[in-house]
N, C-alpha and C positions, 0 to 999 in steps of 0.2 A: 504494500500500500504506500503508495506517496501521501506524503503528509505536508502539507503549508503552514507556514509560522509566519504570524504576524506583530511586529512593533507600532506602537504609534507615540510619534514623537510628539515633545507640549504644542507646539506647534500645530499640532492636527493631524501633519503628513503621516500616512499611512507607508509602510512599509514590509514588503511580504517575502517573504525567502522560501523556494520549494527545493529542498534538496535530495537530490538525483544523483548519489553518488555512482551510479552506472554510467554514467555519462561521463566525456572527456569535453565539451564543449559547453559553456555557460550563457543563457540569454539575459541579458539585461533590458530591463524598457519600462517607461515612464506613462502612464497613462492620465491623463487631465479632463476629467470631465467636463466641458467645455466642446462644441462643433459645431455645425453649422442652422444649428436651430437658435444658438446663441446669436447670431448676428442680427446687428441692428437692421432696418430697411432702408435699403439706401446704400449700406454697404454691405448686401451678399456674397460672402467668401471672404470675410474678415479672417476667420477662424483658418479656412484654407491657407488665405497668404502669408499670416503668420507664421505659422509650420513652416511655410518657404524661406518666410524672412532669418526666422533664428538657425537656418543654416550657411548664412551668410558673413557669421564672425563673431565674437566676442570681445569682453576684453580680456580674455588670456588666448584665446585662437583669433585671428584676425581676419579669418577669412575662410571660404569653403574648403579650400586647399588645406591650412590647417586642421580644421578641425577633424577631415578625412584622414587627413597622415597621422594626426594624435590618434583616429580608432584604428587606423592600418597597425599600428605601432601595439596595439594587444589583442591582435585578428581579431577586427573588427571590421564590420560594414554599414555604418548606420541608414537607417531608413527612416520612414515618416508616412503617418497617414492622417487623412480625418474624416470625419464622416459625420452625422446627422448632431449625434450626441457627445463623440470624445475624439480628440486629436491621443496619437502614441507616437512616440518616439523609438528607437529600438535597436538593438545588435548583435548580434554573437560576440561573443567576449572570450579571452581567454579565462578560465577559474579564478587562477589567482591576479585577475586586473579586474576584479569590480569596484576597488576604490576609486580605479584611476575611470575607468569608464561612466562609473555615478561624477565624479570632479567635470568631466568634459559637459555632462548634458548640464550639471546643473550651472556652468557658464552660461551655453546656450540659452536656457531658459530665465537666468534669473539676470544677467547680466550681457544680454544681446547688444550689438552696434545698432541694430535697425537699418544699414547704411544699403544701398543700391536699389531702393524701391524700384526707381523708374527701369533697368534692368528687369527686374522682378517680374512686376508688370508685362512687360512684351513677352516672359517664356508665359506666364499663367494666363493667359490673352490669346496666346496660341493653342493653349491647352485647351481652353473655353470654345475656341475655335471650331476643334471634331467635333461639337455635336452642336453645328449648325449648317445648314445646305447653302447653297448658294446665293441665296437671297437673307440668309440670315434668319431665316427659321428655324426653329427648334426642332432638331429630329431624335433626340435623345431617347428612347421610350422610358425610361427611367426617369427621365424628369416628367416628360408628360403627364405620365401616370401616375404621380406624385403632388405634382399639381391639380390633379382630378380628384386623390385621394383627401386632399389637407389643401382646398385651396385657401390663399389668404392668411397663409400661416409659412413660418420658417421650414418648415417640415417639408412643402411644397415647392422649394424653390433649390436650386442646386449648390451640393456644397464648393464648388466651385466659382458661383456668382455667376454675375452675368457682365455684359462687357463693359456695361455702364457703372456697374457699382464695382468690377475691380479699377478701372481707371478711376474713378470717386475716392478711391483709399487714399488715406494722407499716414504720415507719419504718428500724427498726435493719435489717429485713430487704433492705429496699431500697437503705439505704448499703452495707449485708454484699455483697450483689448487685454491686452498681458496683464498688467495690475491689477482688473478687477476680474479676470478668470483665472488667471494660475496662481492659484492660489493653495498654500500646500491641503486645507482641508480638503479641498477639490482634485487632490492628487495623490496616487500612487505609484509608487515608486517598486518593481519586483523583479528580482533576481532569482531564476531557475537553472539547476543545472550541478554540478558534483562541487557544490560551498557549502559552508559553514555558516549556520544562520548569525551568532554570535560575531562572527566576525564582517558580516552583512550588514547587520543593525548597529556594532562598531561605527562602521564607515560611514554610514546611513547619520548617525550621530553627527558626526564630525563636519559633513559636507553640506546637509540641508539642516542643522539647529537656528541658524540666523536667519534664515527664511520666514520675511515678517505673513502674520497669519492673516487673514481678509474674509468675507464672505459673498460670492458671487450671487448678482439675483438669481432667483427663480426663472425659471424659462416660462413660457404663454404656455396654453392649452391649446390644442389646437380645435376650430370649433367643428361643432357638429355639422353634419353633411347629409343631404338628402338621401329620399326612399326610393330611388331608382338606380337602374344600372346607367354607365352611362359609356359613348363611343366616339373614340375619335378617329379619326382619318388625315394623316399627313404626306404630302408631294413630297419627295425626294428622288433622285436622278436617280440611283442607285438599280441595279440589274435586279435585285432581290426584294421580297416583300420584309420588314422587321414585325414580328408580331410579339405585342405582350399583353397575357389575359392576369390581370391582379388583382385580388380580394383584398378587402379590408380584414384585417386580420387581430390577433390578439397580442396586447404588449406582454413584457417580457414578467416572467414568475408567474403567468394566469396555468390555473391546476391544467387546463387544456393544455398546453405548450409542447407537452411531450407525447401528445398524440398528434399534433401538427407536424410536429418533425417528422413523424414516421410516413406519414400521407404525403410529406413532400416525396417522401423517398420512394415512395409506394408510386408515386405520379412521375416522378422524372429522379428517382434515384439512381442511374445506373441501368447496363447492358438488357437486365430480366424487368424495368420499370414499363410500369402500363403505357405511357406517350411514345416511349422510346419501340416499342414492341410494336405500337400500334401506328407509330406518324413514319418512325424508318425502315422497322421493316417487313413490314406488310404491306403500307403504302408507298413508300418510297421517296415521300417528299419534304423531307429533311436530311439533313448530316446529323444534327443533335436536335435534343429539345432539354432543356436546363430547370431546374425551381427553383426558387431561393426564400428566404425568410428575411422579414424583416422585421425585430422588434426594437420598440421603444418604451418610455417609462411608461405610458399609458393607452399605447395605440398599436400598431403593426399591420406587416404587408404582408400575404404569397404572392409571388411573383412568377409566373409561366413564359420561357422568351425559346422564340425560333427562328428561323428564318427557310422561305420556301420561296418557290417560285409567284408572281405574279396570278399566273393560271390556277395554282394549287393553294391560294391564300382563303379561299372560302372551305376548301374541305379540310385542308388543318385548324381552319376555326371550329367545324362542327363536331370533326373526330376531337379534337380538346375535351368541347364543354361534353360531349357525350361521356366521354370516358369522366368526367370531373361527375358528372346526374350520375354516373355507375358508383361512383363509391357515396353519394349522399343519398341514393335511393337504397343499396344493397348492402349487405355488411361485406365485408372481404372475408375469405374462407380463410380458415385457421390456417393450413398451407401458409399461403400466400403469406400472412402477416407474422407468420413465423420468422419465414424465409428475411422479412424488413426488418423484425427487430434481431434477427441475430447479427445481420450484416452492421446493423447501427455499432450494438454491444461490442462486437469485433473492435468497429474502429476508434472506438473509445479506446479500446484495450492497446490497440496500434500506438494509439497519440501516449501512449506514458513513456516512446521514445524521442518524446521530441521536446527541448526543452523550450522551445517557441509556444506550441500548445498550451504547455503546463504553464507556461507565464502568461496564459492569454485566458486561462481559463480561471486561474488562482490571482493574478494581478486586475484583468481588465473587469472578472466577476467580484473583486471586493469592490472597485469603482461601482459599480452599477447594484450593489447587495443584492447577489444572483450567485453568492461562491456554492456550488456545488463538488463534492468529488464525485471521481469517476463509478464507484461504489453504489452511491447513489442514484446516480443516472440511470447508469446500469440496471440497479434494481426497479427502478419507476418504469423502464422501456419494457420488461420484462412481464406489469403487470396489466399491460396494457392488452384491453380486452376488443375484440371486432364489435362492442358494443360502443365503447369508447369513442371508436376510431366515428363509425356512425355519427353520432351526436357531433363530434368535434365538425366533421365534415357539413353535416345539418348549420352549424353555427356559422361556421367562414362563409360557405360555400353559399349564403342565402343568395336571390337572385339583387337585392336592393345594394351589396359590398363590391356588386362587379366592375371593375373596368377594362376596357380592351382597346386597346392603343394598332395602330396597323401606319408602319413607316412605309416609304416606298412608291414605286411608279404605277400607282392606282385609278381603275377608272370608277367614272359616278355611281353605275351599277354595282361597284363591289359592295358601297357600303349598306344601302338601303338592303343589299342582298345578308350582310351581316347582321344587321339591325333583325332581320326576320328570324337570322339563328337565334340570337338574344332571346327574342321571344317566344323562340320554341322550347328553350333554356328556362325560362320560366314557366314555363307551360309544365314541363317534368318537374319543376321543382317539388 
């Protein structure tokens, strides 16, 4: 059994040490709850460019080059993300360089230059760029469909921003940003891998105790959304249809969660999954078909994404929702749902090699107070009944949560001809 150990310094900062002594390589990474639901209006992708920004120098590393050759210097590779609700920071590390590895970020983060915005700006600008067509329309299905789910909310808007509100970034916004989100109560800080917790929380001591302590607001709610499904249709040049079918879904720790997973799995988990069986190789009109989850503190998504030909974008919408009315009409046979929760339980078991997981599971779940062990998981996947599975699908799967986003070189016909699937979808509900 892996076990996680937690300090918390007066300061607030949390601090978590999972030790893995089977391992030869150590993950370190910093997690801030803070992302892009945080951002003011106006400035969309605050939280993003930040993360960009504090890899641009400090004052003990000067610049990107530094700060890469400081993690090159204890094999290291750092990275960065952000997303709705937490920006991370991250690295492999040698074992015995987590001091030196914790010293580098908390430059980064606590003592940034801020210097090269306008630089900054043209790469994250570009970036913003992919997921507009030529006219400067949004072809993202990801954002689309977000914007459908949560409009008029941060939730809805990309964490990336848009091109008005990253060129709108100022300096002052970006120091305003750091001081009243990185704040250590709002952070943790967790080291995975063959260390010594003692000597973790040592360092942990040393490097973040002067880190003055702050309280970031509260984030909006996001408001309530109408009793219908709903459908969009976007032009893009592109040879291929993009398709994405998403449900309004359940935020993170609802008793349901763990029968969701398994439905994803069951819908687009893998080679023996029902979409995958049923859109590639039976029909033949996909290469893949993908699901994803998305939970937040009080809301969440499933997300359905393929892409098919033009001609075959109407019967992969129908074979979808059909196979989607099969599991909220039928239960799924003991078979079958065996078969998904063993494969889950496996790769739980899988990830106790990897000390990225373990720090994402034990670090990024005390941020979000969702730390489960694997033990547990395990055993919740386990009791999960095809009665469950039912009810959980009955909940998500209503017809009023749907949206169906369709990117690509579309004609008028196709949608009014989708809107009828929609409501044959309803009709089996």
């Amino acid at each position: 059994m892996i076990n996680p150990y937690k300090h918390t310094l007066p300061n607030g900062l949390r601090v978590v040490c999972v030790e893995m002594p089977h391992l030869h390589a150590a993950e370190l990474a910093v997690y801030i709850k803070a992302g892009g639901r945080n951002d003011p209006t106006g400035r969309e992708g605050l939280s993003h460019f930040l993360e960009h920004m504090l890899f641009r120098g400090s004052t003990e590393f000067r610049s990107s080059l530094e700060i890469e050759s400081a993690f090159e210097a204890i094999g290291g590779a750092p990275n960065a993300a952000t997303d709705a609700e937490s920006t991370s920071f991250y690295s492999r590390i040698h074992p015995l360089q987590t001091g030196k590895g914790m010293e580098i970020f908390a430059s980064m983060l606590l003592r940034p230059r801020l210097e090269g915005i306008d630089v900054e700006k043209r790469i994250i600008s570009e970036e913003a760029r992919e997921d507009l067509n030529e006219k400067g329309v949004e072809i993202n299905p990801d954002t689309i469909t977000s914007r459908m789910l949560w409009p008029r909310h941060p939730l809805g808007m990309p964490t990336i921003g848009t091109l008005a509100s990253i060129e709108a970034i100022s300096r002052d916004d970006l120091q305003k940003h750091l001081l009243t989100h990185y704040v250590p109560g709002a952070t943790v800080v967790v080291v995975a891998g063959p260390v010594n917790r003692e000597t973790v929380f040592a360092e942990a001591d040393r490097i973040f105790s002067d880190w003055q302590p702050g309280t970031p607001p509260a984030a909006s709610l996001p408001i309530k959304r109408g009793n219908k499904p709903e459908i969009r249709f976007v032009k893009d040049s592109n040879s291929q249809m993009s398709l994405q079918i998403a449900f309004l879904a359940l935020p993170r720790g609802h008793k349901r969660f763990m029968a969701l997973r398994l439905i994803r799995r069951l819908l687009a988990g893998g080679g023996s999954s029902r979409l995958h069986l049923k859109l590639r190789e039976q029909l033949g009109i996909v290469y893949s078909v993908e699901a994803a989850i998305g939970a937040y503190d009080e809301t969440g998504c499933l997300a359905i994404d393929l892409s098919t030909a033009p001609e075959t974008l109407l019967q992969a919408i129908s074979s979808t929702l059909e196979e989607i009315s099969n599991i909220t009409n039928h239960p799924v046979s003991s078979q079958e749902l065996e078969r998904v929760k063993q494969a889950y339980i496996f790769d739980l078991e899988f990830s106790r090699d990897s000390a990225y997981e373990m720090g994402g599971r034990y670090g990024w779940g005390e941020l979000m107070h969702v730390v489960r062990s694997i033990e547990e998981d395990q055993q919740e996947a386990q009791l999960i009944t095809a009665q469950d599975m039912l009810e959980t699908a009955r909940l998500v799967f209503a017809p009023p949560n749907l949206r169906l986003v369709a990117v690509g070189p579309w004609k008028s016909a196709m949608k009014q001809q989708a809107q009828e699937l929609v409501k044959q979808y309803i009709a089996r509900f």
